[in-house]
Backbone bond lengths (Angstrom), bond angles and torsions (degrees), N, CA, C in turn:
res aa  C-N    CA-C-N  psi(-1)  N-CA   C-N-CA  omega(-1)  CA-C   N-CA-C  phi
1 X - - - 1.464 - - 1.520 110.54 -
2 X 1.287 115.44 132.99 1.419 120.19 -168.96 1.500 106.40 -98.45
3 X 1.316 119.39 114.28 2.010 119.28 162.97 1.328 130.96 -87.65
4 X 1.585 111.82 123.11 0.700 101.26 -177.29 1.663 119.33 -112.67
5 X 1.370 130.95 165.08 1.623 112.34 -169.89 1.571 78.97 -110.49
6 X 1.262 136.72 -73.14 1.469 145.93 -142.69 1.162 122.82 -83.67
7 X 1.183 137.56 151.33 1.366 131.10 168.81 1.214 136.38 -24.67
8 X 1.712 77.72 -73.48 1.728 97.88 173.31 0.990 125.66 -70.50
9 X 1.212 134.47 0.10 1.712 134.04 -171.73 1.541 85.71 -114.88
10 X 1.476 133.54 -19.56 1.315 126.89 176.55 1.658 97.50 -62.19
11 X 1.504 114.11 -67.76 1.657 131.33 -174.25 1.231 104.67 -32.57
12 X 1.248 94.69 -58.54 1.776 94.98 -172.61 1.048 116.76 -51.35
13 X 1.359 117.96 -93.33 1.589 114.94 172.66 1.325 128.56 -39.13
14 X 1.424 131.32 3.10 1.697 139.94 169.74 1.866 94.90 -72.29
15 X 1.535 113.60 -46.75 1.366 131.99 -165.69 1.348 105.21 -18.79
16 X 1.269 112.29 -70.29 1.219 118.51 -157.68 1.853 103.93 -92.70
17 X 1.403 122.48 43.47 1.100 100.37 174.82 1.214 104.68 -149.04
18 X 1.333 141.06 136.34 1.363 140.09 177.75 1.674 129.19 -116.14
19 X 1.287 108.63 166.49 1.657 106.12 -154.04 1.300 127.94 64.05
20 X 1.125 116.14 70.08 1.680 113.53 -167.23 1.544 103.94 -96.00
21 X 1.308 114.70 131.94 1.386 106.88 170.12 1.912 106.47 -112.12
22 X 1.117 127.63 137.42 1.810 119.63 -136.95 1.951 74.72 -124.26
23 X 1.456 95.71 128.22 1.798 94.23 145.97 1.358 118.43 -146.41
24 X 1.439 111.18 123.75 1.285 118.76 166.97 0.967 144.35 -79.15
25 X 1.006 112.83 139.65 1.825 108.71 -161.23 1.632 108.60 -140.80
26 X 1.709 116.85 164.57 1.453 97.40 175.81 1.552 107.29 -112.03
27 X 1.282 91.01 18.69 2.191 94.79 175.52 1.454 93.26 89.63
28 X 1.645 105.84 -171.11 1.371 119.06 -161.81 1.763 111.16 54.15
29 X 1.244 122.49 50.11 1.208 117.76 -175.11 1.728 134.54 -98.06
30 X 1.499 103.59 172.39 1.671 94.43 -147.15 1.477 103.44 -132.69
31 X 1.432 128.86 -154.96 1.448 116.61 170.00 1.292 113.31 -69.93
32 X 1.635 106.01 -46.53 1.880 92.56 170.64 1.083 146.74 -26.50
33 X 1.766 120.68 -58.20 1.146 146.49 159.50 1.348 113.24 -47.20
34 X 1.153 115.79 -25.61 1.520 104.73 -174.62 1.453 93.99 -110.38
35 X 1.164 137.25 -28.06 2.034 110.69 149.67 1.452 126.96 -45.03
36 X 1.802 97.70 -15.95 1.412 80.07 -178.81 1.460 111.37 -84.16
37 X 1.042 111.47 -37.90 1.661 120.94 165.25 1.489 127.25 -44.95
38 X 1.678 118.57 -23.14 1.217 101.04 168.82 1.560 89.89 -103.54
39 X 1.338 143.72 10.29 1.210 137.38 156.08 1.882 117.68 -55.49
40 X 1.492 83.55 -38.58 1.789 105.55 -162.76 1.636 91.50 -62.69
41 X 1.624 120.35 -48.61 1.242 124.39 -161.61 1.779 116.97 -67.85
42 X 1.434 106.02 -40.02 1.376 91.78 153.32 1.347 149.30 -77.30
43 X 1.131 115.37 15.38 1.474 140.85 174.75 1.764 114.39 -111.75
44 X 1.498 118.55 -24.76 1.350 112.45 176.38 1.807 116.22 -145.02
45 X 0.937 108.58 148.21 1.442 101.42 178.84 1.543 102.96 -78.55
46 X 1.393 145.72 -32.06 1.195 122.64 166.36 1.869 109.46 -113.84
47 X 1.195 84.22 134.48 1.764 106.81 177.81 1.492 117.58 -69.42
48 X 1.358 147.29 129.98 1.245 145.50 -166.00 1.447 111.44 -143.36
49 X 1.486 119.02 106.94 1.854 106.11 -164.31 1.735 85.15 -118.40
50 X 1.351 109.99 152.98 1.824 118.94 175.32 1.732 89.50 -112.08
51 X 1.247 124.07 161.32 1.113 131.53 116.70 1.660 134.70 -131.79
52 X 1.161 112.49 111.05 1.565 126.40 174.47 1.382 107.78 -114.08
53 X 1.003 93.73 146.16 1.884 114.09 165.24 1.642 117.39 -92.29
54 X 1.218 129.47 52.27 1.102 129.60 -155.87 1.526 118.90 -65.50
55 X 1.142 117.81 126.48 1.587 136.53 -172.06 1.178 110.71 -51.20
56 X 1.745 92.54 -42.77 1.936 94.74 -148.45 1.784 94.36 -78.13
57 X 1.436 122.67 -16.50 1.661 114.88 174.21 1.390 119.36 -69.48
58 X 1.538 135.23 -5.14 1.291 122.73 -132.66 1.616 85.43 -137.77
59 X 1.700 127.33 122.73 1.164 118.21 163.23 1.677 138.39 -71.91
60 X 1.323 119.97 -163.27 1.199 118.44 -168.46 1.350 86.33 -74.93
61 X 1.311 150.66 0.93 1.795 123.40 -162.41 1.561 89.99 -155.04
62 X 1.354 125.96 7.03 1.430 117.95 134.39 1.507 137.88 -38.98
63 X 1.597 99.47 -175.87 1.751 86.76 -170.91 1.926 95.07 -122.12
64 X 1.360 106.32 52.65 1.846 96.08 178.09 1.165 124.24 -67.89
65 X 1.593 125.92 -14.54 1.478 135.40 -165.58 2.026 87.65 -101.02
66 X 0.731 89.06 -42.65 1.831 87.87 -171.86 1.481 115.43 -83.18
67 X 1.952 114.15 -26.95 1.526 103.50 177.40 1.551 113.11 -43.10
68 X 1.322 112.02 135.76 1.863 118.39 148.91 1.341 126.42 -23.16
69 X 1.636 118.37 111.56 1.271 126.79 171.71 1.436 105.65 -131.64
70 X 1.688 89.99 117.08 1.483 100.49 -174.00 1.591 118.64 -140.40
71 X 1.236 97.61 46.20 1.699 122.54 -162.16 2.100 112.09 -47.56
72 X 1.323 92.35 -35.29 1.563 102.51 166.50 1.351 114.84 -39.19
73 X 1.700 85.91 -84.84 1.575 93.20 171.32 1.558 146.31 -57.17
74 X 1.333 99.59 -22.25 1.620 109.68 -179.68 1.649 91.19 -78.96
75 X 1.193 129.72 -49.17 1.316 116.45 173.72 1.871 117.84 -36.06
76 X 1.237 124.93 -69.31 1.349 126.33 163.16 1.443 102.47 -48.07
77 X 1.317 159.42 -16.32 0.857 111.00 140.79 1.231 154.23 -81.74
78 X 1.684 103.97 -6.60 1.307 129.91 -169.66 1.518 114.87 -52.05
79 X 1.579 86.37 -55.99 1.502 112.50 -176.52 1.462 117.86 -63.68
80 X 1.471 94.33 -50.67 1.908 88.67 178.97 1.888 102.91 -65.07
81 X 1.392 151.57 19.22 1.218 127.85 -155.64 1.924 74.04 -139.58
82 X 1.249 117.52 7.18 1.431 126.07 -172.15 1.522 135.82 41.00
83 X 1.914 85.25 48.50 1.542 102.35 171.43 1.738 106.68 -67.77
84 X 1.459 123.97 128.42 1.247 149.28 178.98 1.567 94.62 -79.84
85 X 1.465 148.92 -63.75 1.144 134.63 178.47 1.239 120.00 -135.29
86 X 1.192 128.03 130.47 1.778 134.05 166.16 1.888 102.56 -109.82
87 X 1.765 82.60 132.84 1.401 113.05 166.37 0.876 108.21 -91.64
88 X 1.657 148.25 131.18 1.203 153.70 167.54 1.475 133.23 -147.81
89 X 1.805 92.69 54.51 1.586 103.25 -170.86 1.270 120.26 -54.81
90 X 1.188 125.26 175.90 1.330 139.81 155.60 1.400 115.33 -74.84
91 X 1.219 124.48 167.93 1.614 125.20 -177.39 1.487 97.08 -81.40
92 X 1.747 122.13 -39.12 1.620 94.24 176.97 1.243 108.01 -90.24
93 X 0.897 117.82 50.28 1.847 122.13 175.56 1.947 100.48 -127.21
94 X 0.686 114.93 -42.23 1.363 129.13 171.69 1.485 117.40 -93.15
95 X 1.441 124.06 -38.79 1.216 113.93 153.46 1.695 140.96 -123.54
96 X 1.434 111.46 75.69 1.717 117.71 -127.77 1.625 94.75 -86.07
97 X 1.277 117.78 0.19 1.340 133.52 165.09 1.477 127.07 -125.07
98 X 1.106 133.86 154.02 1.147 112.61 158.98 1.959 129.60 -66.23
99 X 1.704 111.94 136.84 1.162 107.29 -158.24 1.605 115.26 -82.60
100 X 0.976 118.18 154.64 1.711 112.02 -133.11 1.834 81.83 -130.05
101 X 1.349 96.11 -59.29 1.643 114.03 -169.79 1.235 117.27 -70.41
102 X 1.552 136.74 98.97 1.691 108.53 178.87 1.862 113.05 -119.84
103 X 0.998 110.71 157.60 1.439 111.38 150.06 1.164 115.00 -63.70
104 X 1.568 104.50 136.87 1.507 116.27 176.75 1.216 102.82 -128.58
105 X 1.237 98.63 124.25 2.322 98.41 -177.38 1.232 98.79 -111.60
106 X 1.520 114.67 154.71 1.548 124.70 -157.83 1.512 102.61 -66.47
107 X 1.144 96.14 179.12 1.684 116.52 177.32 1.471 123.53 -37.08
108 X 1.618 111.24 -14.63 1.830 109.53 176.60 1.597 102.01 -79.47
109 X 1.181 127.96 8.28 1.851 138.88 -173.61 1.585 80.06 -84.67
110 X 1.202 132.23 -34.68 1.399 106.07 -158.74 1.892 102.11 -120.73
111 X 1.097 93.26 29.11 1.450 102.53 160.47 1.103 126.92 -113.29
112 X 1.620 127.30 164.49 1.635 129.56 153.45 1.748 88.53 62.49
113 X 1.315 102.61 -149.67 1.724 102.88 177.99 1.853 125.23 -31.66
114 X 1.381 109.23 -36.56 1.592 113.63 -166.63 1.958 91.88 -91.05
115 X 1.182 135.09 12.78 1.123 138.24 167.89 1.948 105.52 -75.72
116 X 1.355 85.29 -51.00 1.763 88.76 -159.75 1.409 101.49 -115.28
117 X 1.477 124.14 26.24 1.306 141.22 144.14 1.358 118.30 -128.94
118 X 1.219 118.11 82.80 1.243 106.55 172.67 1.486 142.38 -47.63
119 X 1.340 127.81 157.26 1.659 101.07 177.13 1.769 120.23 69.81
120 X 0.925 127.28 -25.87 1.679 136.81 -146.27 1.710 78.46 -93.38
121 X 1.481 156.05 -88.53 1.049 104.31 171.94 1.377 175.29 36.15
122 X 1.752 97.23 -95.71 1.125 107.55 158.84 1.417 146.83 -89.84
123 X 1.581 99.88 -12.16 1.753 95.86 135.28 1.076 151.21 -59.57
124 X 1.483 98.06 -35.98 1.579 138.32 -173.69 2.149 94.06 -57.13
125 X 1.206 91.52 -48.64 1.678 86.95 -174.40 1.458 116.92 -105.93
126 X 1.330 104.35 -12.73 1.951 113.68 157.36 1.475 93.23 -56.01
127 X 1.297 141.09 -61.25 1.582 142.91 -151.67 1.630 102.63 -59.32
128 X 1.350 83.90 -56.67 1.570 98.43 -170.99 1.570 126.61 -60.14
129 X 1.568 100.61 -49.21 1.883 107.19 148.70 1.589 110.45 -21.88
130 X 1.547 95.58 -63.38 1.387 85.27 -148.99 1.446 107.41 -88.35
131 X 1.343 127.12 -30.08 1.545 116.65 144.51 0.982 122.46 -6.02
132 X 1.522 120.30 -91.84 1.551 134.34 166.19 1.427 118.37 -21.61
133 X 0.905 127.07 -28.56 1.866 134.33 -150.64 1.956 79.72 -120.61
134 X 1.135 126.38 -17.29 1.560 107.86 172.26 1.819 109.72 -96.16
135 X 1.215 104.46 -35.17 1.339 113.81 177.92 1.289 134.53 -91.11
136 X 1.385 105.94 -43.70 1.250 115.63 137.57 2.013 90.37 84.17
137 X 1.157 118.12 64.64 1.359 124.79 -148.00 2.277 84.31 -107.25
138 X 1.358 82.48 150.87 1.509 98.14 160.14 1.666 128.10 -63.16
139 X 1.777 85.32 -57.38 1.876 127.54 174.13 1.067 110.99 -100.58
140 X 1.652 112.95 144.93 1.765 104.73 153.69 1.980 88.94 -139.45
141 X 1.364 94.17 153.59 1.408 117.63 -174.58 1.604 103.92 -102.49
142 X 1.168 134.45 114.04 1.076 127.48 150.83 2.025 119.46 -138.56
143 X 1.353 96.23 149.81 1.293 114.86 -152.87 1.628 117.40 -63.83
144 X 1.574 133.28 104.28 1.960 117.46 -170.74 1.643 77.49 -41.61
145 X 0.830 139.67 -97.81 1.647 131.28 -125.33 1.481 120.85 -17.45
146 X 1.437 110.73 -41.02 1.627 107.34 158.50 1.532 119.86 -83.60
147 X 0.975 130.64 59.49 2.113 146.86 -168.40 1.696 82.79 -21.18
148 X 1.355 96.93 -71.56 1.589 113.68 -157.81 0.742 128.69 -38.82
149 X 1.943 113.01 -56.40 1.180 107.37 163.54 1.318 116.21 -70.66
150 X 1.144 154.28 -47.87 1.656 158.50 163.80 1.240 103.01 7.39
151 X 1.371 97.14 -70.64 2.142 124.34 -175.98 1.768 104.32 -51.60
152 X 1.501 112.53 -33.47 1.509 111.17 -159.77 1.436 108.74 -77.85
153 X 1.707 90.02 -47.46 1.923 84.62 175.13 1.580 114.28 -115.08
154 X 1.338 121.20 59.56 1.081 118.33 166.49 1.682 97.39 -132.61
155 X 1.239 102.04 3.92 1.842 116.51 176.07 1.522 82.66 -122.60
156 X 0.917 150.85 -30.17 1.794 119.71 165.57 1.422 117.29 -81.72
157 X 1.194 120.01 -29.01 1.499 132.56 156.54 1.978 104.63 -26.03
158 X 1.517 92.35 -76.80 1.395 111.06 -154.13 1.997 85.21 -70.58
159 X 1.549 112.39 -55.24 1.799 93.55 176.37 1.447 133.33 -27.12
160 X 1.306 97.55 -72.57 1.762 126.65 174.90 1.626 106.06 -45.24
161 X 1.414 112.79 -33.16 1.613 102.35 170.10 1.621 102.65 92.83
162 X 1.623 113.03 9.31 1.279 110.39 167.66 1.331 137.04 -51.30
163 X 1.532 120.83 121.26 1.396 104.40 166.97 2.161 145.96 -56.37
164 X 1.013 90.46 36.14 1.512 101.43 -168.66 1.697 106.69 -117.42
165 X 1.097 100.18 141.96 2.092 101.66 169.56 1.162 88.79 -113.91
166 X 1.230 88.60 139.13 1.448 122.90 178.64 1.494 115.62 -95.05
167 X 1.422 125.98 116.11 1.707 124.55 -164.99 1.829 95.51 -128.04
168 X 1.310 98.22 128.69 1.568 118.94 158.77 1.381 122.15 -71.34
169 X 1.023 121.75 126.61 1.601 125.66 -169.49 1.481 85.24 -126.51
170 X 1.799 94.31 132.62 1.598 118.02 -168.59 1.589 97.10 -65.74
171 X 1.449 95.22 154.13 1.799 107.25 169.26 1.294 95.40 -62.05
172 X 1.272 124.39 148.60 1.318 150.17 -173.52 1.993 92.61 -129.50
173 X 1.949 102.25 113.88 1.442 98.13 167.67 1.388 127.01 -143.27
174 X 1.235 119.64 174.85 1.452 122.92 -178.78 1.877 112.90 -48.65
175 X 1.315 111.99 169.22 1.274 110.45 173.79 1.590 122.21 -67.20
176 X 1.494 103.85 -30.14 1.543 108.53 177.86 1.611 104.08 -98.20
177 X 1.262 115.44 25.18 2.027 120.39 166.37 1.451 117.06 96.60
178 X 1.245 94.89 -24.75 2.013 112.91 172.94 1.742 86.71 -26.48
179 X 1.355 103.95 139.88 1.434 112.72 156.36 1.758 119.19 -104.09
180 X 0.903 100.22 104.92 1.906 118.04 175.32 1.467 104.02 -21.35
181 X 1.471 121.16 118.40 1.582 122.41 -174.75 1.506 83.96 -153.10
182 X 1.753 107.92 157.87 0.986 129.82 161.22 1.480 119.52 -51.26
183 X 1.523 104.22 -35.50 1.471 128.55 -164.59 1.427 120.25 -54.83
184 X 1.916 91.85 -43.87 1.399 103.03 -155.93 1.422 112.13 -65.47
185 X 1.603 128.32 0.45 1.003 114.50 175.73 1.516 130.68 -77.58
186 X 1.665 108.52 3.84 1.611 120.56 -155.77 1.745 76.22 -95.02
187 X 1.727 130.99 -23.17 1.137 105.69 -175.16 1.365 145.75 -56.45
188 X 1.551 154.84 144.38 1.626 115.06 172.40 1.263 105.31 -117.84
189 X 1.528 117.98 144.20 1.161 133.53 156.53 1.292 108.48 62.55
190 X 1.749 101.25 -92.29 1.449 115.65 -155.36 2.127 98.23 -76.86
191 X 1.446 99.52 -18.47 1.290 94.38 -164.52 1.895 109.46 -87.86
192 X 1.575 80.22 -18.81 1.887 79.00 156.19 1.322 122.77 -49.62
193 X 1.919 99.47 -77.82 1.538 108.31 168.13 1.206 110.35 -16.42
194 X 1.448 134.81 -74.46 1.532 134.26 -169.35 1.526 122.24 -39.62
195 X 1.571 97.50 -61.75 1.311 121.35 161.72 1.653 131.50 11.21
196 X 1.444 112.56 -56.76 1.262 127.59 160.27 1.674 128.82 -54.33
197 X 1.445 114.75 -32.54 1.560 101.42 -147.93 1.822 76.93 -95.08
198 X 1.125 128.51 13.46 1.913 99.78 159.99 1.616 110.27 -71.54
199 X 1.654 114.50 -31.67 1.435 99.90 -174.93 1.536 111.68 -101.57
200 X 1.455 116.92 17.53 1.614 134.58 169.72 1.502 73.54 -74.05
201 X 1.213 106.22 -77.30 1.799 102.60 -152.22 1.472 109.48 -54.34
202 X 0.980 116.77 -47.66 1.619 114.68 -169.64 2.223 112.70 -63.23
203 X 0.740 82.54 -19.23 1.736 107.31 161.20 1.140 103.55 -66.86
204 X 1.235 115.33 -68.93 1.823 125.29 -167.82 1.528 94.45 -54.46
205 X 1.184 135.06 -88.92 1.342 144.23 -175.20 1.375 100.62 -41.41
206 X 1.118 146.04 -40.22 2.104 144.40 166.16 1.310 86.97 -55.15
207 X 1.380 132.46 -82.19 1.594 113.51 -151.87 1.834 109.73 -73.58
208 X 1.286 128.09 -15.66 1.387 121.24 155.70 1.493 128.89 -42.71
209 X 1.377 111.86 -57.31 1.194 137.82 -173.00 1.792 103.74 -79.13
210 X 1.301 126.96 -18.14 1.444 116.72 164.63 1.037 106.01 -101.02
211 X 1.681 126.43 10.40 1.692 113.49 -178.94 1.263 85.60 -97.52
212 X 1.601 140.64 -12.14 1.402 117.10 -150.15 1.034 114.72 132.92
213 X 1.527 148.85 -22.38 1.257 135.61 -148.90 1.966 99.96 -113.88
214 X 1.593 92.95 130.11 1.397 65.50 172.83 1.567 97.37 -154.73
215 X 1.786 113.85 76.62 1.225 155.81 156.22 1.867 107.20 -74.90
216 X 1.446 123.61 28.53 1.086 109.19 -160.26 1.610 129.51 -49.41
217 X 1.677 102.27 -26.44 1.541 111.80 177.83 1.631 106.61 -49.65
218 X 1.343 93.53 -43.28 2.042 98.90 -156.27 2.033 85.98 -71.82
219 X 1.134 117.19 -72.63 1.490 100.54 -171.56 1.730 110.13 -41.03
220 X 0.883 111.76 -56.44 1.959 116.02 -176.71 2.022 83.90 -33.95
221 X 1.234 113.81 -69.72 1.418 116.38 -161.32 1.417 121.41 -71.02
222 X 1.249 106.03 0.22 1.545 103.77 172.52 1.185 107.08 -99.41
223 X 1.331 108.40 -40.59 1.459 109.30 175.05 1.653 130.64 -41.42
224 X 1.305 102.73 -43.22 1.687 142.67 -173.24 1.476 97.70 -57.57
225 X 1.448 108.43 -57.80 1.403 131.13 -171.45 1.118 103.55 -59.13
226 X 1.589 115.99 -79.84 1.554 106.29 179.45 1.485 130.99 -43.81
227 X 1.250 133.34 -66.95 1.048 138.61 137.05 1.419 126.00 6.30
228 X 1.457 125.17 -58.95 1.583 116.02 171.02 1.486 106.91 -94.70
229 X 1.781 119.10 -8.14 1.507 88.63 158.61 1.585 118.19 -95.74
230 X 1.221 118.30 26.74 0.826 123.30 148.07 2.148 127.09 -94.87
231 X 0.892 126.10 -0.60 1.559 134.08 139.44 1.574 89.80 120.60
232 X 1.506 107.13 34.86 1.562 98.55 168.83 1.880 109.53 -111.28
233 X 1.213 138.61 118.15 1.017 119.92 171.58 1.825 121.17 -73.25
234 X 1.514 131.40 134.73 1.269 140.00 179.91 1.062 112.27 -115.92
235 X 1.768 105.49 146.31 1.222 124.54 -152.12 2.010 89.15 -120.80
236 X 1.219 107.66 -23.31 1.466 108.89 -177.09 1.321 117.87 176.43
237 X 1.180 107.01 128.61 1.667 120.86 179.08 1.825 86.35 -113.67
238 X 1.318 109.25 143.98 1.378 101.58 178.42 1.903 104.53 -162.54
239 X 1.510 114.20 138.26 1.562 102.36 -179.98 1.883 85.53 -119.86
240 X 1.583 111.66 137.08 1.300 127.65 -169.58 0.998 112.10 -140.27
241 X 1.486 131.23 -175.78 1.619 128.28 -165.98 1.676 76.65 -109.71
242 X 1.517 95.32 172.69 1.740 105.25 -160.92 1.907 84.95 -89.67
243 X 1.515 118.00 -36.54 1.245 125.73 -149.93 1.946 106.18 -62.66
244 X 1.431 99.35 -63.78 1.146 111.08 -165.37 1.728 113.91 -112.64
245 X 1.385 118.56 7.45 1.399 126.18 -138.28 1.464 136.32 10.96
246 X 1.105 117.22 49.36 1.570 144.62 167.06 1.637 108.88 -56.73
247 X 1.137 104.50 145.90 1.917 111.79 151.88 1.252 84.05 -51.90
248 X 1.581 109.78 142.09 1.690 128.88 154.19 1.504 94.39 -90.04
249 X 1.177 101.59 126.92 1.634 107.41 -179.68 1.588 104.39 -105.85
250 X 1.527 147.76 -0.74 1.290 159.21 176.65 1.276 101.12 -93.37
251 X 1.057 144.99 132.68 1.551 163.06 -66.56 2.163 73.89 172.02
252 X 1.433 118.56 -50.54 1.280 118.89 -171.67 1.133 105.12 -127.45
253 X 1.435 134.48 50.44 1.127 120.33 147.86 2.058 117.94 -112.94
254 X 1.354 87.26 173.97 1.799 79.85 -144.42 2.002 84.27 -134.25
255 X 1.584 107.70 176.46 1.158 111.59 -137.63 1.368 135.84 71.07
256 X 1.010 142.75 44.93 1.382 159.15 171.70 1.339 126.76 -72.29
257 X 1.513 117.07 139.34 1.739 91.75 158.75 1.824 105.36 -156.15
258 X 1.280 97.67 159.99 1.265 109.43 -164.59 1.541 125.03 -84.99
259 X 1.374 132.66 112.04 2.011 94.52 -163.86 1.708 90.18 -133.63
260 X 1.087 93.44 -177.68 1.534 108.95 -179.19 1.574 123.14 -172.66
261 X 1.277 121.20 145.22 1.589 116.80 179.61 1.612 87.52 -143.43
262 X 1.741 78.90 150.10 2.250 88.95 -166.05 1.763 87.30 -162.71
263 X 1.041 100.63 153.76 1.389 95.33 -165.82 2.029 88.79 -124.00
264 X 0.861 106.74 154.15 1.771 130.73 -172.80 1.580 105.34 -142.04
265 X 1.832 97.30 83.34 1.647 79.19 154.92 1.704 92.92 95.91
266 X 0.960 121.91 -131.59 1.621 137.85 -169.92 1.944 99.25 -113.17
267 X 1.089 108.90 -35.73 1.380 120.42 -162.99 1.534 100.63 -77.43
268 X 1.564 131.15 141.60 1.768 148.95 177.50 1.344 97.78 -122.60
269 X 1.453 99.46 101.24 1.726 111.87 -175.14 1.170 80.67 -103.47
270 X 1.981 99.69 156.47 1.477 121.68 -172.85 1.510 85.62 -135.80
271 X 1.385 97.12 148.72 2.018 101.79 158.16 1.420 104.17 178.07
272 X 1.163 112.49 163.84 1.583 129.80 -164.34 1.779 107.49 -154.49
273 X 1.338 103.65 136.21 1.205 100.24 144.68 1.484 134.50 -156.97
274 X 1.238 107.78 136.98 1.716 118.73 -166.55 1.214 129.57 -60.31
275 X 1.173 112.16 121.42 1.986 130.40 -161.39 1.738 98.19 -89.95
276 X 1.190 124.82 110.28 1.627 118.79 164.85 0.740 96.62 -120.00
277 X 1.710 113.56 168.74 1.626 139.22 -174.22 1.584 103.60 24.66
278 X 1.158 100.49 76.82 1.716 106.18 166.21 1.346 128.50 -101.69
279 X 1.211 132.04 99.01 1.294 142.04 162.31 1.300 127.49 32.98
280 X 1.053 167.05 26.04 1.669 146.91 -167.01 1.442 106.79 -40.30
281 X 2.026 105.20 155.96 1.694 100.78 163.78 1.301 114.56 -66.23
């Protein structure tokens, strides 16, 4: 596997290679990340993984100084999962000025997750712009486990008129449903154990809502309930259209999905899961 730090030594060596399928990542990586990579491989003949820790996603009361950096190791894994190239600039290599220019994505940036992260968004797809515009990929892989972002730049993708398809690579999870995050390591012990019943519940409310029920406030609020009396505080239980994440305002419309972020402890767990062919009365 070839590294690269710089642009130009990225360009260059891209030259001679075609079909790129691109995944970005911010390092500290896990089994997920590396589905996405053999995801990437059936979609491109050459594989392309980044890892940055990007600033411009992370607010003032985020964790950017403390996220996991474990560049050693994510390298061994890169290679054994037969990533062909990693980008892994530096911040003044990627940002050799201060960034002036950003993507701004409409009004769902300040919902659901972009409510109680501000900004995160619009870094989130400033990064990714400019990713794209270094690599310049056919494919890009990114993971449902973040819905939100998924939805943000695979609708600026298709806006902007970019040449790239954009592919969802399934949540990848633990044996007891835990969904694989960088995060989960801030958990302890007992808060593992816990760990599970956000996507117990979010299950519960998926198979409700395809039997028929479509009280969505009261499931969103039971969920909420249980959950923080159980010693997790939540930021959102939410049932949305898969497309745009809107209130579904049709009583029968279908494609749905369910998401939520609740924090346990030190740790901001995210998870979702997707409602099809759902029922009308």
């Amino acid at each position: 596997m070839q590294i690269h730090s710089s642009i130009r030594d990225l360009r260059s060596a891209l030259r001679q290679h075609q079909r790129i399928a691109f995944v970005p990542t911010m390092g500290n990586l896990h089994a997920g990340h590396i589905a996405l990579m053999y995801e990437a491989r059936s979609h491109g003949a050459t594989v392309v993984a980044s890892i940055f820790v990007n600033r411009l996603q992370f607010g003032p009361n985020d964790d950017f100084d403390r996220y996991p950096r474990t560049f050693q190791a994510d390298c061994d894994l890169l290679a054994a999962a037969g990533v062909d190239l990693l980008f892994a600039p530096t911040e003044a290599e990627l940002y050799p000025e201060p960034q002036q220019y950003h993507v701004e994505p409409p009004g769902i940036q300040h919902q659901l997750d972009g409510e109680f992260r501000p900004g995160h968004f619009r870094g989130v797809a400033t990064v990714v712009l400019k990713l794209f515009n270094i690599v310049q990929p056919q494919v890009a892989i990114f993971g449902k486990k973040d819905y939100q972002q998924l939805m943000v730049l695979r609708n600026m993708t298709r806006q902007l008129a970019l040449p790239i398809d954009i592919v969802g690579g399934e949540t990848i999870r633990a044996d007891d449903g835990l969904a694989l995050s960088s995060r989960n390591a801030y958990l302890s012990a007992s808060e593992r154990a816990e760990a599970p019943r956000l996507h117990r519940l979010l299950q519960r409310i998926s198979t409700a809502v395809r039997a028929g029920e479509r009280d969505f406030t009261r499931l969103e609020r039971e969920a909420t309930d249980e959950l923080d009396r159980n010693g997790w505080k939540t930021d959102y239980v939410a049932v949305r259209r898969q497309s745009d994440l809107q209130v579904p305002l049709d009583a029968a419309e279908q494609s749905l999905v369910v998401l939520a972020a609740s924090r346990l402890g030190t740790a901001r767990l995210i998870d979702n899961v997707e409602i099809v062919a759902v029922k009308g009365h």
